[in-house]
PDB file of N, H, CA, C and O in Angstrom:
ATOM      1  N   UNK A   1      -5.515 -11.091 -10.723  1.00  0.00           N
ATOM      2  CA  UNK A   1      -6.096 -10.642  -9.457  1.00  0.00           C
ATOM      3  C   UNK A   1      -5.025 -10.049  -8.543  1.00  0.00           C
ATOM      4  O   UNK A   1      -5.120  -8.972  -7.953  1.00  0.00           O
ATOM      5  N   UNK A   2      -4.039 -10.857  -8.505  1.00  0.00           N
ATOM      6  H   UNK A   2      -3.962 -11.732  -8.984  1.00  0.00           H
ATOM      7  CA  UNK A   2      -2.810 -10.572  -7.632  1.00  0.00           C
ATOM      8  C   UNK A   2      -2.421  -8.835  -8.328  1.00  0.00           C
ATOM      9  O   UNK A   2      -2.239  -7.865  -7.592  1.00  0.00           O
ATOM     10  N   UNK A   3      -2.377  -8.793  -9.459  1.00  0.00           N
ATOM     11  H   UNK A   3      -2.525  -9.581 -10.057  1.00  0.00           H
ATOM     12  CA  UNK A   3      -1.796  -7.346  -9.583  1.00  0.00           C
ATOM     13  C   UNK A   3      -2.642  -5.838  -9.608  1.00  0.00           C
ATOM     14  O   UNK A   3      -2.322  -4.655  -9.716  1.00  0.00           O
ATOM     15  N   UNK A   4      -3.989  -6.664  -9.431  1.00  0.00           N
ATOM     16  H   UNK A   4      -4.249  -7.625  -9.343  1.00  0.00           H
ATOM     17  CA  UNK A   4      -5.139  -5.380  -9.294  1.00  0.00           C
ATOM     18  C   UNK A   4      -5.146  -5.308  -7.900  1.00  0.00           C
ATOM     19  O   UNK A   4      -5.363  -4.191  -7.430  1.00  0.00           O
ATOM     20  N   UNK A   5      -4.908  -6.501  -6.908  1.00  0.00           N
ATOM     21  H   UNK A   5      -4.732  -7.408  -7.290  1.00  0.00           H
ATOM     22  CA  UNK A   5      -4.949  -6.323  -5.484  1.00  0.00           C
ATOM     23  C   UNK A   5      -3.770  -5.375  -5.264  1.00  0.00           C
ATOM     24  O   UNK A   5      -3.815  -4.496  -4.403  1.00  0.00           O
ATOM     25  N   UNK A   6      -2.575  -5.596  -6.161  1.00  0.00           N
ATOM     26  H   UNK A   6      -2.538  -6.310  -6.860  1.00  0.00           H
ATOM     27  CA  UNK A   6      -1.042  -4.883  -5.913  1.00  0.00           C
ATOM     28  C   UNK A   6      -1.479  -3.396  -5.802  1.00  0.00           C
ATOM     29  O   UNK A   6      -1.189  -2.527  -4.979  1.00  0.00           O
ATOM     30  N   UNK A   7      -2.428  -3.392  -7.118  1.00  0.00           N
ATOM     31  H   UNK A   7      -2.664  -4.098  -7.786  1.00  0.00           H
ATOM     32  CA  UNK A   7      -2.692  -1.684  -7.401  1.00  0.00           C
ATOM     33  C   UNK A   7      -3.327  -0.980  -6.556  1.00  0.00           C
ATOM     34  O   UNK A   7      -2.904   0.142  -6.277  1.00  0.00           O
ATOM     35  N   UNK A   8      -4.591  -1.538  -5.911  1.00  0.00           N
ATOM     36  H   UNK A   8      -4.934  -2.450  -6.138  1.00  0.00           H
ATOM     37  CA  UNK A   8      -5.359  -1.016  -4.995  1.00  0.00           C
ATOM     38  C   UNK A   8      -4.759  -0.711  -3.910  1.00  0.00           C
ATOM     39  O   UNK A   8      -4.956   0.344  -3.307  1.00  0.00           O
ATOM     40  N   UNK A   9      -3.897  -1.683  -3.521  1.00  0.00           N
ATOM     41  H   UNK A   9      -3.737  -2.540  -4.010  1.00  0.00           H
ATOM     42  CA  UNK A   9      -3.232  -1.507  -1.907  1.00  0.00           C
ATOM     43  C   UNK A   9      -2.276  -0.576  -2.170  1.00  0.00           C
ATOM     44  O   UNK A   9      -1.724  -0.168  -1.148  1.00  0.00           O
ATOM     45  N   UNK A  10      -1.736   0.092  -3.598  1.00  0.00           N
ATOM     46  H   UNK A  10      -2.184  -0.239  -4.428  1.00  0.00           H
ATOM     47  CA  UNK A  10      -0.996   0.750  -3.060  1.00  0.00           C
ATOM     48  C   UNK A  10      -1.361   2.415  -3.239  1.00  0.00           C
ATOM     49  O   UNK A  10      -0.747   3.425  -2.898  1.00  0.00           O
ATOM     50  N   UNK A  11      -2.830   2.172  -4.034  1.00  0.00           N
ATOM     51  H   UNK A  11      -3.329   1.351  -4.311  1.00  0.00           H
ATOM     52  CA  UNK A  11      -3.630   3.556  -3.913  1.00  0.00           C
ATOM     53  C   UNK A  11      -4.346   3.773  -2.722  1.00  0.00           C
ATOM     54  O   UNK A  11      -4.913   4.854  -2.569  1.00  0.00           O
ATOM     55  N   UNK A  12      -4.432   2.430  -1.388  1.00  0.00           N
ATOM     56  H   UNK A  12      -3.971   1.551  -1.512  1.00  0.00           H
ATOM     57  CA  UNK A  12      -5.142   2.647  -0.298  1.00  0.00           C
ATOM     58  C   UNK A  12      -3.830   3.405   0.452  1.00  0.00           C
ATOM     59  O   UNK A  12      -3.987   4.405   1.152  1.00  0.00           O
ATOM     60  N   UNK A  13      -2.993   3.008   0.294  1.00  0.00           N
ATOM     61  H   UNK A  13      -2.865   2.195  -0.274  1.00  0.00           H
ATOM     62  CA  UNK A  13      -1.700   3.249   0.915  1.00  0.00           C
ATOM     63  C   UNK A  13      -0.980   4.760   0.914  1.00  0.00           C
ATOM     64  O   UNK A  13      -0.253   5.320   1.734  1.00  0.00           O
ATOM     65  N   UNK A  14      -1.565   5.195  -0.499  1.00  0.00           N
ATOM     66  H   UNK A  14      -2.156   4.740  -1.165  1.00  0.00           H
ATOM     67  CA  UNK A  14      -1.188   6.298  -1.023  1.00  0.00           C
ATOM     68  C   UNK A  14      -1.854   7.519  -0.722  1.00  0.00           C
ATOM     69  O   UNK A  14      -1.390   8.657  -0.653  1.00  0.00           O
ATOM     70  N   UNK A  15      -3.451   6.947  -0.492  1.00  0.00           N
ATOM     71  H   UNK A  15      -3.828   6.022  -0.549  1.00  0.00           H
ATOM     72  CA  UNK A  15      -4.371   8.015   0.376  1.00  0.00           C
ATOM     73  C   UNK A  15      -4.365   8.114   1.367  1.00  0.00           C
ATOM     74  O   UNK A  15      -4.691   9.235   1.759  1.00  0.00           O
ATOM     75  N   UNK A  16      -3.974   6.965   2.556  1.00  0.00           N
ATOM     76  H   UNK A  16      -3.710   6.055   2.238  1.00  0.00           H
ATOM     77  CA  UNK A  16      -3.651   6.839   4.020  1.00  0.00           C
ATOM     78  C   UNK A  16      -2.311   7.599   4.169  1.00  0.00           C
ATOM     79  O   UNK A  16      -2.274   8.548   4.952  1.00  0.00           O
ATOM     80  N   UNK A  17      -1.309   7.277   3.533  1.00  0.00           N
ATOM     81  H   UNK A  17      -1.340   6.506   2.896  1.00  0.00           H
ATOM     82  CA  UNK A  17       0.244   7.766   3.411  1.00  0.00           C
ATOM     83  C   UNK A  17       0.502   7.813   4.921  1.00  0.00           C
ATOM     84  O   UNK A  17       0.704   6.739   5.487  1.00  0.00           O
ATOM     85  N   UNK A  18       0.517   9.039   5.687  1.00  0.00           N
ATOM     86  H   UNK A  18       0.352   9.912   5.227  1.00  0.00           H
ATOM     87  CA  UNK A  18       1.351   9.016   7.024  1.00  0.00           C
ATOM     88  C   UNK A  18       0.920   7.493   7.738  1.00  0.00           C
ATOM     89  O   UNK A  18       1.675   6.630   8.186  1.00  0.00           O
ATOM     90  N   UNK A  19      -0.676   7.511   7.662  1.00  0.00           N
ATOM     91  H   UNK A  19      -1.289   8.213   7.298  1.00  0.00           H
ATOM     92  CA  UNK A  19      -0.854   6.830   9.042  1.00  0.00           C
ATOM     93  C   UNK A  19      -0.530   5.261   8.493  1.00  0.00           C
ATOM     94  O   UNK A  19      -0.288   4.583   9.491  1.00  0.00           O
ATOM     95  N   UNK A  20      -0.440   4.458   7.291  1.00  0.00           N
ATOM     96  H   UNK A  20      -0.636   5.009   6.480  1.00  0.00           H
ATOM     97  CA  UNK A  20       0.360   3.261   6.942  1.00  0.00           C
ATOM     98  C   UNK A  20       1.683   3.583   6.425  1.00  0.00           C
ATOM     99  O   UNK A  20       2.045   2.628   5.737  1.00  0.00           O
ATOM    100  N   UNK A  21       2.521   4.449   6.446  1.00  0.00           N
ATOM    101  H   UNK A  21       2.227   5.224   7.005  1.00  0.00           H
ATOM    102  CA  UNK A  21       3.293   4.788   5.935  1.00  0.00           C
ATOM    103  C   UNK A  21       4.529   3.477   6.495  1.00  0.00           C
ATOM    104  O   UNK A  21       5.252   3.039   5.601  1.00  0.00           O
ATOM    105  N   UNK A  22       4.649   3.128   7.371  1.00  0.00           N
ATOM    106  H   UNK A  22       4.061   3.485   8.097  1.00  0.00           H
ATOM    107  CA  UNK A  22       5.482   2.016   7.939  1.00  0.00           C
ATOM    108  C   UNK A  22       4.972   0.899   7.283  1.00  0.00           C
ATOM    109  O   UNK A  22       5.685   0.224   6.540  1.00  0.00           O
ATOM    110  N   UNK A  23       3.730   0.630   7.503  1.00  0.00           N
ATOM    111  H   UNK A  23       3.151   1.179   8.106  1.00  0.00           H
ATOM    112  CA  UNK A  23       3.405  -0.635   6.807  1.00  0.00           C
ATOM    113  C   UNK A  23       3.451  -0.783   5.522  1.00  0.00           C
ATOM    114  O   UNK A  23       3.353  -1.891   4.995  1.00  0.00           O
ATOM    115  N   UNK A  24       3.642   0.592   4.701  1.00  0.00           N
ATOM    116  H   UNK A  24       3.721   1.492   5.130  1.00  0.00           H
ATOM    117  CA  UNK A  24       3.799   0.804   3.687  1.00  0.00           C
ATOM    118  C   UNK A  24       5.219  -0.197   3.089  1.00  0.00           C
ATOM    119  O   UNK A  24       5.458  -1.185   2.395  1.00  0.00           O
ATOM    120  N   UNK A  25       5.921   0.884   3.934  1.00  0.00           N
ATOM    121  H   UNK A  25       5.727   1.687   4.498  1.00  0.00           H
ATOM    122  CA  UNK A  25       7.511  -0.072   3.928  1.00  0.00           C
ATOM    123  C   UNK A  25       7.733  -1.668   3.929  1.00  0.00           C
ATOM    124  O   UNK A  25       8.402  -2.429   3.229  1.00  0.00           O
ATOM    125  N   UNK A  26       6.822  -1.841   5.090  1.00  0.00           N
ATOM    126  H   UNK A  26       6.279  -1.223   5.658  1.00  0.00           H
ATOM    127  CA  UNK A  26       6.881  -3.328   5.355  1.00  0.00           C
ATOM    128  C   UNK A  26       6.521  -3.920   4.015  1.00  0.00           C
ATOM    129  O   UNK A  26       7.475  -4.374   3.383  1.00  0.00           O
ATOM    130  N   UNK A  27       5.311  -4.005   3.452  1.00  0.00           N
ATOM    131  H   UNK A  27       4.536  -3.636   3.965  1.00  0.00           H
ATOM    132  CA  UNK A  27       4.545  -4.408   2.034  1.00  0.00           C
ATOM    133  C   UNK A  27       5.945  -4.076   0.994  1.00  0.00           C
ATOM    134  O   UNK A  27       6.179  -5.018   0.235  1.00  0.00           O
ATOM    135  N   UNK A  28       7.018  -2.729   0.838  1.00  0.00           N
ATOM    136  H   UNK A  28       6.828  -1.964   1.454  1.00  0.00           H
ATOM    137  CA  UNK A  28       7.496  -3.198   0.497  1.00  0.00           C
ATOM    138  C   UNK A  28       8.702  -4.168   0.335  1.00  0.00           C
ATOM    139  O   UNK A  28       9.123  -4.792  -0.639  1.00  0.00           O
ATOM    140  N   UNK A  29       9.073  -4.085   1.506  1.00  0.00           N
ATOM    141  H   UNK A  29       8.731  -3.578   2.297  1.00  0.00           H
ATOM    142  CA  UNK A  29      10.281  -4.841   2.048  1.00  0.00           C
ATOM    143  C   UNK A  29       9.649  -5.950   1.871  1.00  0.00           C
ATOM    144  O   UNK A  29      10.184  -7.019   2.164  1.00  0.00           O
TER     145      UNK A  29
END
């Protein structure tokens, strides 16, 4: 579950791009 949640958030992340783009960072930091 944990790594399909990984995947999704980072295709939500990937379609949002500018406007999470920080939080992006944060998630990965």
């Amino acid at each position: 579950m944990i790594i399909i949640s990984r995947e999704i958030r980072i295709v939500v992340l990937s379609a949002l791009g500018e406007n999470l783009r920080d939080l992006r960072a944060a998630v990965l930091l």
